[in-house]
N, CA, C and O atoms as a GROMACS GRO file, in nm:
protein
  252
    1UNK      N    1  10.713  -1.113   1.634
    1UNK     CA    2  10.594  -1.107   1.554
    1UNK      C    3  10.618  -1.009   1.438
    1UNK      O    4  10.687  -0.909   1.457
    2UNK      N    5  10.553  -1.041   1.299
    2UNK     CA    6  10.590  -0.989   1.195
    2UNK      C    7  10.473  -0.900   1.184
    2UNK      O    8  10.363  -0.952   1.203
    3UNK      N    9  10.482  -0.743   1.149
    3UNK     CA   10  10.396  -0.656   1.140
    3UNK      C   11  10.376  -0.605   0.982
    3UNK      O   12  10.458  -0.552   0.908
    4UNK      N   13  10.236  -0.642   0.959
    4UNK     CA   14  10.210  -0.619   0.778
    4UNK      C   15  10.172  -0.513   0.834
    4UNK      O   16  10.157  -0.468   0.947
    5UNK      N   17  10.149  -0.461   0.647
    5UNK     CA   18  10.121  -0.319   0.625
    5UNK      C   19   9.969  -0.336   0.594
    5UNK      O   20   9.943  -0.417   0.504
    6UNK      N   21   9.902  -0.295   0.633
    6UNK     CA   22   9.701  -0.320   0.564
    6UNK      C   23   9.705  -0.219   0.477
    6UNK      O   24   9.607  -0.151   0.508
    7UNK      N   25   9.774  -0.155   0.361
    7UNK     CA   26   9.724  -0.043   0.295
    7UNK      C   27   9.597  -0.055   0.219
    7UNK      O   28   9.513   0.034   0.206
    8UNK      N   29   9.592  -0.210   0.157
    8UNK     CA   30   9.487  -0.308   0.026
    8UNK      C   31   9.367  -0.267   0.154
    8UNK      O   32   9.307  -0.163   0.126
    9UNK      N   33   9.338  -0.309   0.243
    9UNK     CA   34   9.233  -0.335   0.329
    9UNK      C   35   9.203  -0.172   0.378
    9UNK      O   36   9.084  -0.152   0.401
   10UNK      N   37   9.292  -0.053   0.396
   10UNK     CA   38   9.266   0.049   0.409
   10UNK      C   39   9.220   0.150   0.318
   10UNK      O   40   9.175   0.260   0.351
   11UNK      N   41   9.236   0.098   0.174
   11UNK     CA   42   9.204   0.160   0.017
   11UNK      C   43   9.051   0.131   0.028
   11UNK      O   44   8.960   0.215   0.035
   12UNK      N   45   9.041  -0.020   0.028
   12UNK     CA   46   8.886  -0.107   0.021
   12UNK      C   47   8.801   0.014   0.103
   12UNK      O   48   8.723   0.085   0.040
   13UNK      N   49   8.818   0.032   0.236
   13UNK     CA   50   8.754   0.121   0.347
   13UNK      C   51   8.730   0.214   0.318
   13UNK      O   52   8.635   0.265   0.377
   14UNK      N   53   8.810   0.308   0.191
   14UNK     CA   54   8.814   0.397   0.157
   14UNK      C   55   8.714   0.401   0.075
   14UNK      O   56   8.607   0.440   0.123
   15UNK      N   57   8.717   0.360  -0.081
   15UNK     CA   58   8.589   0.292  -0.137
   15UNK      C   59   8.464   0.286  -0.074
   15UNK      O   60   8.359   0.348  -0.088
   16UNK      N   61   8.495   0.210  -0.012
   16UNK     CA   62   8.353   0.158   0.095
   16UNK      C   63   8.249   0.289   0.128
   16UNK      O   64   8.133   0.303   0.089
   17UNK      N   65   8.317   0.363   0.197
   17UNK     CA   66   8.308   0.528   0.257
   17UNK      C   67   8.270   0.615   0.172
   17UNK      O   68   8.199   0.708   0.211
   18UNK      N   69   8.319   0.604  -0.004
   18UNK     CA   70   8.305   0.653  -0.097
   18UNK      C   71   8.193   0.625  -0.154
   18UNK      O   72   8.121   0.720  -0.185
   19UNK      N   73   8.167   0.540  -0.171
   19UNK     CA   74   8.028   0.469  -0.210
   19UNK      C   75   7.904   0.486  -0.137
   19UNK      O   76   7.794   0.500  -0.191
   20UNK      N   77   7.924   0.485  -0.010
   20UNK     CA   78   7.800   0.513   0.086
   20UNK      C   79   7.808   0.675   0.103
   20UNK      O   80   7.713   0.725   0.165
   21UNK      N   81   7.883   0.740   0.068
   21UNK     CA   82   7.876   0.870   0.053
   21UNK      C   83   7.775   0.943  -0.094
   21UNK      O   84   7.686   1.024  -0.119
   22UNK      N   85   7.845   0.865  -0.141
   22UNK     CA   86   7.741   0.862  -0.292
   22UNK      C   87   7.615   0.818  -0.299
   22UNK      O   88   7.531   0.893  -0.348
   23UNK      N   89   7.575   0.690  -0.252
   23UNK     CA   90   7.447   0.637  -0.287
   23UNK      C   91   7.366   0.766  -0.188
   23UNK      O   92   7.247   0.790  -0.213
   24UNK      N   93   7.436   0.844  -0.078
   24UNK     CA   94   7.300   0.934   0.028
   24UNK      C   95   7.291   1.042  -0.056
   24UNK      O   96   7.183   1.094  -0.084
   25UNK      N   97   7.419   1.087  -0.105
   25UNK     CA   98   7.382   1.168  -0.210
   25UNK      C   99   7.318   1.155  -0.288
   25UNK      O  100   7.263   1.261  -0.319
   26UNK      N  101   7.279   1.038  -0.369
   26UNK     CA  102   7.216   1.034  -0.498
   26UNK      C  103   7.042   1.030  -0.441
   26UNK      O  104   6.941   1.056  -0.506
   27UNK      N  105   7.053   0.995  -0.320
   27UNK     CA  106   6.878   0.926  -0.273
   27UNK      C  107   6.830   1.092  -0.196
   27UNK      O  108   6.718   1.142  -0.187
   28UNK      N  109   6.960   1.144  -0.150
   28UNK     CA  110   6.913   1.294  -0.090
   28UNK      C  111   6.852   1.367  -0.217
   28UNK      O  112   6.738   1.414  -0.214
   29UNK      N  113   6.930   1.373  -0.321
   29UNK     CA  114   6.838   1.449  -0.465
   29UNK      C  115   6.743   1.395  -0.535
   29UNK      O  116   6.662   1.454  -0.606
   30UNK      N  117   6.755   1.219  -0.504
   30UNK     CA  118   6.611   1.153  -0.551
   30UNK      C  119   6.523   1.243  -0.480
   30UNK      O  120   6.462   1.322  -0.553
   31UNK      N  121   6.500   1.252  -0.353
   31UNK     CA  122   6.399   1.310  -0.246
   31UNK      C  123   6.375   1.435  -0.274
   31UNK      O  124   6.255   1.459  -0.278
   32UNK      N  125   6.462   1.547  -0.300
   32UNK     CA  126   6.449   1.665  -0.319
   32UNK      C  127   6.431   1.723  -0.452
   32UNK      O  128   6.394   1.840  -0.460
   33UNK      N  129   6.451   1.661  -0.547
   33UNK     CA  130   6.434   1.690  -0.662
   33UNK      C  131   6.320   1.743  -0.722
   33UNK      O  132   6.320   1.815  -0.822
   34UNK      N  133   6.214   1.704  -0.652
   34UNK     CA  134   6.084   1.767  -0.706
   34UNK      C  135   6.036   1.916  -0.661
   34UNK      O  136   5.972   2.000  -0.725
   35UNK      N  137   6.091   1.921  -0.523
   35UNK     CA  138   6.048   2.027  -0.470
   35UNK      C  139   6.166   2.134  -0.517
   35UNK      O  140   6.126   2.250  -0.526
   36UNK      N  141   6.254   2.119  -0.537
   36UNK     CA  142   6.334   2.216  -0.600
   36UNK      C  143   6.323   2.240  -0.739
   36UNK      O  144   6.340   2.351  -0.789
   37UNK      N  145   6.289   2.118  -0.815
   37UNK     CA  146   6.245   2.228  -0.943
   37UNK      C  147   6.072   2.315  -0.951
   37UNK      O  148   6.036   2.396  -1.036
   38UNK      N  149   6.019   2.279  -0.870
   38UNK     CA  150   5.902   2.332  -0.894
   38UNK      C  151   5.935   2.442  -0.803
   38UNK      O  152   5.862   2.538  -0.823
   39UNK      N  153   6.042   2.464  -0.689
   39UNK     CA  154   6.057   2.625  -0.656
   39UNK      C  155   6.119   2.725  -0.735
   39UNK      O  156   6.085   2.843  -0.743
   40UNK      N  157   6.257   2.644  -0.818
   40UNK     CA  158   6.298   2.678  -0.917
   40UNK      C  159   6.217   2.763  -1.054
   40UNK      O  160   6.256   2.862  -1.116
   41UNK      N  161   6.105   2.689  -1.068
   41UNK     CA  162   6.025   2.718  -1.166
   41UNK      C  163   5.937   2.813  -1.090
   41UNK      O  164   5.929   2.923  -1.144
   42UNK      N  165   5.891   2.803  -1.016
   42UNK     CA  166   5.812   2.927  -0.940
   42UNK      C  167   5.926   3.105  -0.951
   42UNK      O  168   5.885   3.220  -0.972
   43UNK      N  169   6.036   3.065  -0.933
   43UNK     CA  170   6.090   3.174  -0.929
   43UNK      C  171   6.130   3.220  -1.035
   43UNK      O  172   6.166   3.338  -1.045
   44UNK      N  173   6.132   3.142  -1.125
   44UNK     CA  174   6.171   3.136  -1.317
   44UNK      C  175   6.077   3.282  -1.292
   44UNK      O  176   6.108   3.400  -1.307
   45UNK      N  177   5.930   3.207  -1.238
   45UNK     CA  178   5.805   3.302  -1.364
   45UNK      C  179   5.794   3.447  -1.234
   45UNK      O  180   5.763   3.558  -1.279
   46UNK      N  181   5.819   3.435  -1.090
   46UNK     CA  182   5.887   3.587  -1.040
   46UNK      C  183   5.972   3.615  -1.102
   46UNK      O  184   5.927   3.720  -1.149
   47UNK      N  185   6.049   3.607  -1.135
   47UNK     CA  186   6.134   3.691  -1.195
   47UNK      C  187   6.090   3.714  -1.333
   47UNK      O  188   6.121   3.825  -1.376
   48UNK      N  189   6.039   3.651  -1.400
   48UNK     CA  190   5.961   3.736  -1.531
   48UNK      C  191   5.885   3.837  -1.506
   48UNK      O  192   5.873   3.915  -1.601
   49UNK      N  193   5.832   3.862  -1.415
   49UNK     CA  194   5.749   3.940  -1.357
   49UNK      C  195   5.809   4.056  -1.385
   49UNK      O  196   5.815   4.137  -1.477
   50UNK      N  197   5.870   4.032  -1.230
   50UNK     CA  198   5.900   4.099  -1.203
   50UNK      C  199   6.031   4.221  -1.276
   50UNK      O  200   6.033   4.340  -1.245
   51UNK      N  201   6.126   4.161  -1.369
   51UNK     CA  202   6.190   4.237  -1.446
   51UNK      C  203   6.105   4.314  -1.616
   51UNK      O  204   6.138   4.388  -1.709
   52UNK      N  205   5.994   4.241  -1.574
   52UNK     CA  206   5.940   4.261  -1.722
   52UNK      C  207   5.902   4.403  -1.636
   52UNK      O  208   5.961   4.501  -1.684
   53UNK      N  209   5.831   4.429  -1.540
   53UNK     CA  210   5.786   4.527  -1.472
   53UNK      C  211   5.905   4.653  -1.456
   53UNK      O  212   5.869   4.771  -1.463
   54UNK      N  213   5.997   4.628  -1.443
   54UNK     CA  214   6.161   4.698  -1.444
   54UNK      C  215   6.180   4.728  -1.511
   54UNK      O  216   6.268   4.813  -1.491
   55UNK      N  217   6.139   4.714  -1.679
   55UNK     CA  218   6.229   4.759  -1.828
   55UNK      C  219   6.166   4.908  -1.837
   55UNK      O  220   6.052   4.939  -1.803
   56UNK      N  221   6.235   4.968  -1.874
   56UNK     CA  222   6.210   5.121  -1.923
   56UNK      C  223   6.135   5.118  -1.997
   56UNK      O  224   6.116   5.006  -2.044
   57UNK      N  225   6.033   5.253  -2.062
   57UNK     CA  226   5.961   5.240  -2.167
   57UNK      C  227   6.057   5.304  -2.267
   57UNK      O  228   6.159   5.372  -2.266
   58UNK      N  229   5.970   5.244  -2.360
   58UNK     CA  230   6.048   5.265  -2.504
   58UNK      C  231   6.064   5.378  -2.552
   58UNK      O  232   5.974   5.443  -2.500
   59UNK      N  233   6.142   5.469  -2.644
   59UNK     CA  234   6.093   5.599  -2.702
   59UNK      C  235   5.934   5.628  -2.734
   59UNK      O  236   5.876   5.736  -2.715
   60UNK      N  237   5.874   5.502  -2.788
   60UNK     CA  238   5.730   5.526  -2.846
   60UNK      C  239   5.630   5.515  -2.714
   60UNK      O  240   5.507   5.525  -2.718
   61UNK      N  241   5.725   5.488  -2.571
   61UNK     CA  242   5.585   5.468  -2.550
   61UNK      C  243   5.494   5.313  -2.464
   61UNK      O  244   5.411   5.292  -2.375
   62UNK      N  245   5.560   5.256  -2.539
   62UNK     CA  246   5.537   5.126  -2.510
   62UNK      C  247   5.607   4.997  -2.405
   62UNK      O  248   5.710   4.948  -2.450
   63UNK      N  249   5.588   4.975  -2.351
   63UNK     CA  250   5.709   4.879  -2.265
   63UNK      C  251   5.710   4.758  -2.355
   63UNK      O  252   5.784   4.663  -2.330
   0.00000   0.00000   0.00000
């Protein structure tokens, strides 16, 4: 019996694997996407806050 090589059919699998790796990725950040920029943005405006609160005052006086 003659024994082929499947590399063509083991590349495809590969692909295959690649692709369904991607599309969960892309549907995991469809899903999460909202809630991370709006925590994102929540922490934008803490941290304005909060460093605006941190700056030294000025020679005059003023922050």
């Amino acid at each position: 019996m003659i024994r082929r090589r499947r590399t063509a059919q083991s590349t495809v699998e590969a692909m295959l694997a690649m692709s369904v790796l991607t599309v969960a990725v892309a549907a995991a950040a469809y899903v999460f996407i909202g809630p991370l920029d709006a925590g994102v943005t929540a922490m934008d405006q803490d941290m304005r806050i909060v460093l605006d609160d941190a700056r030294p005052a000025s020679s005059s006086g003023k922050r």
